[in-house]
C-alpha positions in Angstrom: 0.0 0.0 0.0 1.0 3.4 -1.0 -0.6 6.2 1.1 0.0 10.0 0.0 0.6 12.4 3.1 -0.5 16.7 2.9 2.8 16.7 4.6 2.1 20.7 6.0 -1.6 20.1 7.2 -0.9 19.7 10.9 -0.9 22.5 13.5 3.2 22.0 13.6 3.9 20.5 10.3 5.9 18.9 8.7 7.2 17.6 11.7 4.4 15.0 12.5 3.4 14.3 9.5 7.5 13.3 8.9 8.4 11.2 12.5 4.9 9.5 11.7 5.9 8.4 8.3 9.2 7.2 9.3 6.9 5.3 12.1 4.7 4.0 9.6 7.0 2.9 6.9 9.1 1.1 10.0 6.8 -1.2 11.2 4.8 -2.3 8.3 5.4 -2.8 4.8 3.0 0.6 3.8 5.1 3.5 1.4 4.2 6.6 1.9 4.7 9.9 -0.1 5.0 13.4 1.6 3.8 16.2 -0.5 4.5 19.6 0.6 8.0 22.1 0.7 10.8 19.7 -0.1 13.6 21.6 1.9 11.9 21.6 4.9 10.4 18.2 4.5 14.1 16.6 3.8 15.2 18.4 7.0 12.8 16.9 9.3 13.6 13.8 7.7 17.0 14.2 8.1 16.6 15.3 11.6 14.4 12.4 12.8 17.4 10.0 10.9 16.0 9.0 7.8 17.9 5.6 6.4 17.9 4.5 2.9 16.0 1.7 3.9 12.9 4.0 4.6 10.3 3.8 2.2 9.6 7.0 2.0 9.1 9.8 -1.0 9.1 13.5 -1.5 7.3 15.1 -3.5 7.7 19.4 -3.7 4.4 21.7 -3.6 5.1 24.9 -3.4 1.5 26.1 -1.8 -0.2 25.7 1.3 -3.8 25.7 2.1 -4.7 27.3 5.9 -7.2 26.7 8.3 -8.3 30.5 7.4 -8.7 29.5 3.5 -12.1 29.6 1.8 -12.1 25.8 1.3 -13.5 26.1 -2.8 -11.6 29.3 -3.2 -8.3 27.4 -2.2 -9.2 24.9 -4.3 -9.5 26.9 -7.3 -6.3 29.5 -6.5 -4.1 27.1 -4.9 -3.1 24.6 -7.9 0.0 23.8 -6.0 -1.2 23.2 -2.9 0.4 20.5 -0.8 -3.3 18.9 0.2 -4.7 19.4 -3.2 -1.3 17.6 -5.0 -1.4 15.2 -2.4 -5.2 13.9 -3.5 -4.3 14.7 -6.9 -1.6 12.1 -6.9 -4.0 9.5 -5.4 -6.7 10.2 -8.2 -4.2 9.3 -10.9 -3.3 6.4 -9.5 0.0 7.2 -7.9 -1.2 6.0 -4.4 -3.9 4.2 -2.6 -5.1 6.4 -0.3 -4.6 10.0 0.9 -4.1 11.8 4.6 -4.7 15.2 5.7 -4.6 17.0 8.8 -5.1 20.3 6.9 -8.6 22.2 6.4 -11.2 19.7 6.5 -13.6 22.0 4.3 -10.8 22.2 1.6 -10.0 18.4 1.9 -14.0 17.8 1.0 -13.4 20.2 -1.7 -10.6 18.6 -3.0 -11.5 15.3 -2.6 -15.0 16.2 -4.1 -13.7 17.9 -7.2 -10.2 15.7 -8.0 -11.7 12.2 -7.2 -15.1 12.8 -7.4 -18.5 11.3 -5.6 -19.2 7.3 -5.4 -22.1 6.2 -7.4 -25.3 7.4 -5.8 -23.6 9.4 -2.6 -25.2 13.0 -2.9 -23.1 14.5 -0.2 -19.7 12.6 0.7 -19.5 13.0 4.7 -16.8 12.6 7.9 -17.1 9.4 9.2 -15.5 9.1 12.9 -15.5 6.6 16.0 -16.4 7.1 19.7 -15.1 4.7 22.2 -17.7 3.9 24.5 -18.0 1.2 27.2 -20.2 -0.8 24.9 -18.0 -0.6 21.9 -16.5 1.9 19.0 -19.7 4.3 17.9 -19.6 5.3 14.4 -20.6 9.3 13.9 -21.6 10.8 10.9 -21.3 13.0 9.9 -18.9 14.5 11.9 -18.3 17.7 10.2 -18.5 18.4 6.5 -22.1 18.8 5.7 -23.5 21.8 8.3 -26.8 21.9 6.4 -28.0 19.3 4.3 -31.3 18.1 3.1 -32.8 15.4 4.7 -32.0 12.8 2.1 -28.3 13.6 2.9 -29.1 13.1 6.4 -30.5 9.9 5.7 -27.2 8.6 3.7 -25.3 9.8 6.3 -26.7 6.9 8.2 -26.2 4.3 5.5 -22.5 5.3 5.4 -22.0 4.7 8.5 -24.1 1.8 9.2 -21.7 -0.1 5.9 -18.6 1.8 7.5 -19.3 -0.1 10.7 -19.9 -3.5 8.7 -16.5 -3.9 7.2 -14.7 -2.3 9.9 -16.1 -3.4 13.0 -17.6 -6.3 11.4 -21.3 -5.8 12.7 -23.6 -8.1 10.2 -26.5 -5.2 10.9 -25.1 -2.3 12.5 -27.9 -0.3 15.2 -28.4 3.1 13.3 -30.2 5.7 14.9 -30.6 9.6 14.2 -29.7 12.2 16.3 -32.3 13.9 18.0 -33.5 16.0 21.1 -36.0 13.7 22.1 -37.2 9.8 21.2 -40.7 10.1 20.2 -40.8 10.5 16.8 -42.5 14.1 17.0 -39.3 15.4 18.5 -37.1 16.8 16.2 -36.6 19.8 13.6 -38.4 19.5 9.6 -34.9 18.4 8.8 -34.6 15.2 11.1 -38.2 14.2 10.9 -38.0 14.1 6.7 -34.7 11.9 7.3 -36.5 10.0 9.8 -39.8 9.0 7.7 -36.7 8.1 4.6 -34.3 5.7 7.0 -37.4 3.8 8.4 -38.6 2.8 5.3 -35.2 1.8 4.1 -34.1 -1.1 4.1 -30.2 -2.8 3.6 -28.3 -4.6 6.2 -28.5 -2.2 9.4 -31.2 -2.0 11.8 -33.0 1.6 11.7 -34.0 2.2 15.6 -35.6 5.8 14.7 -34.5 8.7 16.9 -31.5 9.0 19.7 -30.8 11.4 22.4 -27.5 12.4 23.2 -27.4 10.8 26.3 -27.5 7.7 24.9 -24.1 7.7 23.0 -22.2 5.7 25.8 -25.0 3.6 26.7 -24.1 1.1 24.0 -27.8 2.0 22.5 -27.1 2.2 19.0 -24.2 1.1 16.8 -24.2 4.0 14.1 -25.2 7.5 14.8 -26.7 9.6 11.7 -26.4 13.6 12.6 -26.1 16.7 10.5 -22.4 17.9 10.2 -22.5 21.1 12.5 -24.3 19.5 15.3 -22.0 16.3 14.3 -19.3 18.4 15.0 -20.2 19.8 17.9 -20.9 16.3 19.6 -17.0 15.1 18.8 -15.1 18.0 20.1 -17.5 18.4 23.4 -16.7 14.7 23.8 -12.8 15.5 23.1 -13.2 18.6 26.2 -15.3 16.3 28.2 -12.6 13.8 28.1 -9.8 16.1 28.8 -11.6 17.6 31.7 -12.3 14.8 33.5 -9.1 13.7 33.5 -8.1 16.4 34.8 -10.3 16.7 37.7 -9.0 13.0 38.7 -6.1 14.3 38.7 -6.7 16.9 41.1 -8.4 14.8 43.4 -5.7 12.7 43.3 -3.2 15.0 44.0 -5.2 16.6 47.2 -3.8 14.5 50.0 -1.0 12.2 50.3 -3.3 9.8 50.7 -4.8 10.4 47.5 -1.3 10.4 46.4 -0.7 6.9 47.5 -3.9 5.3 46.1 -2.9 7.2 42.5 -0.4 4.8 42.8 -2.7 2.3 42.2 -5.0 3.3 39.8 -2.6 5.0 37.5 -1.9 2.2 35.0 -6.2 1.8 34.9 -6.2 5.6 34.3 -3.3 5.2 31.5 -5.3 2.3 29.5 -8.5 4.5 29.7 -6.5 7.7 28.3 -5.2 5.1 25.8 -8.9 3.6 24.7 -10.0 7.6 24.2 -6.9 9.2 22.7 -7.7 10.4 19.3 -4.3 9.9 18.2 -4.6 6.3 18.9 -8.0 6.1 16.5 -6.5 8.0 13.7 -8.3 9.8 11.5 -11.5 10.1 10.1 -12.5 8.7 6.7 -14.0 11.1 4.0 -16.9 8.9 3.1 -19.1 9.2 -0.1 -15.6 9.7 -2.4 -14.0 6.8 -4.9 -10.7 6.8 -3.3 -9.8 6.8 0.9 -9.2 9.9 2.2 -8.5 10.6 5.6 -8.7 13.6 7.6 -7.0 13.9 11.0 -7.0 16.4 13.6 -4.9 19.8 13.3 -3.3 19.2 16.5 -2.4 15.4 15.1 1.7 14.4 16.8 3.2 12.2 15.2 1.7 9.0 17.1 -1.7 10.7 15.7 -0.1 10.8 12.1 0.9 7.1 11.9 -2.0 6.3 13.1 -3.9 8.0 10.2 -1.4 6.7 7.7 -2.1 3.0 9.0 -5.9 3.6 9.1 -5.6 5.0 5.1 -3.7 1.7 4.3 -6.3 -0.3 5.9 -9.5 1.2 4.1 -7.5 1.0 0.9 -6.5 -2.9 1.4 -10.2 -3.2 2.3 -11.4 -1.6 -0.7 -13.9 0.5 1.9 -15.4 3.0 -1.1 -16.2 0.3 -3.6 -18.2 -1.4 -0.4 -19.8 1.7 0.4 -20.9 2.2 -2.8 -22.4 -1.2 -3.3 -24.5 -0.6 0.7 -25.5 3.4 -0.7 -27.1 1.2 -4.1 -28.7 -1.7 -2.3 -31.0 1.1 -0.7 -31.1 3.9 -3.5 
């Protein structure tokens, strides 16, 4: 497998996006090819003690897309940018799958426009993964779609219900849709259309109508169908709720000596739990609706985060995730 890395997407690039190729291409048998400014990228690499056994490739783009870009109007201005070279590459064929931790608006664009939408997707959306107790929950969309029509809605929810089929391996994924209430009068005009067009689907997935947020770690559903801004919302208030509670466990623990001495023995618990919710052990999230893998991970990806993305890319291309989605999106269109 040959994955293509946006080598300057990250908060701190290219310095991630370099040590996690060099991870990568060290412990499995994947190539990958960093697009972006050669001089710099050949200095991390040199830095971080790049062999000639590494199977790694640079390729020069002399642009950059920000996070303050107009994702179609970087598109369109920046032919030479380092994301859109980087899918570019992948669309002709000179690499499996693609990873960015750029713009996620300009990576939809990109993606969108260079590779192009899977037979019968109307909206390609972000498909991530929650860890609950009960399991990985799928989430989509998690971002790219902020207002679409209720038939987008709806295929957000067979995207992620065949996602969570070949990835997780669930014969019929639980799929429910977002909601602020259970009783099927809850809703907005926008969730209830979506709702009346997933229940009278049908595929492999079971449609269990409308969920309420506090259901997401109660191992309720499998697959959880949302609109990209309120998507979006839901991930990064779970990332802060995350972060905070640790945090307050770890003043607790830090208030009296004997708190200090029973931290002793729940720090390695506390270290597998961080573990289980760290983004940058998930990777990133898969562009779903598009012919070839894309994968877009967090700005603030380090390199663990990077490699992780890179090993996730390699993994939907081996298991050829968009032609699969494509047959689930037909089987119900």
């Amino acid at each position: 497998m040959k994955v293509v890395v946006d080598a300057m997407g990250s908060d701190r690039a290219p310095g991630p996006e370099v040590v996690g190729a060099l991870r990568t291409v060290r412990s499995s048998r994947i190539r990958v090819t960093l697009v972006g400014d050669a001089s710099r990228i050949e200095a991390e690499l040199a830095r971080a003690g790049r062999t000639s056994d590494d199977a790694i490739d640079v390729v020069h783009a002399s642009e950059v897309i920000t996070m303050h870009d107009h994702p179609a109007q970087a598109f369109r201005t920046k032919l030479d940018a380092s994301m859109r070279v980087a899918v570019a590459r992948v669309t002709e064929g000179e690499g499996d799958a693609v990873v960015s931790a750029g713009n996620s608006g300009a990576m939809l664009a990109c993606a969108l426009f260079l590779m192009g939408r899977l037979p019968g997707v109307e909206r390609p959306a972000i498909v991530t993964v929650l860890p609950t107790p009960a399991g990985p929950l799928v989430l989509c969309d998690a971002g790219a779609n902020t207002e679409p029509k209720p038939s987008h809605l709806a295929q957000f929810g067979l995207l992620g219900a065949a996602y969570d089929r070949v990835v997780h391996g669930h014969p019929r994924p639980r799929l429910g849709l977002l909601s602020n209430g259970s009783e099927p009068g809850k809703g907005t005009p926008l969730t209830r259309e979506a709702h009346a067009l997933l229940a009278a689907a049908s595929g492999d997935f079971q449609y269990l109508g409308y969920v309420e947020g506090s259901d997401l770690f109660r191992g309720v559903v499998d697959v959880l169908a949302t609109d990209g801004f309120t998507g979006n919302i839901v991930l990064k208030t779970c990332e802060g709720i995350a972060e905070g509670m640790f945090g307050l466990v770890r003043q607790e623990l830090e208030k009296t000596p004997r708190a200090r001495l029973g931290s002793t023995l729940v720090a390695p618990a506390l270290r597998r739990l961080a573990k289980r919710i760290d983004y940058a052990e998930i990777g990133g999230a898969l562009l779903a609706g598009v012919t070839r893998p894309a994968v877009i991970a967090h700005g603030r990806s380090d390199a663990n985060a990077m490699a992780s993305a890179i090993r996730a890319a390699a993994n939907f291309a081996e298991r050829s995730l968009p032609a699969q989605l494509a047959a689930a999106i037909t089987a119900v269109s």
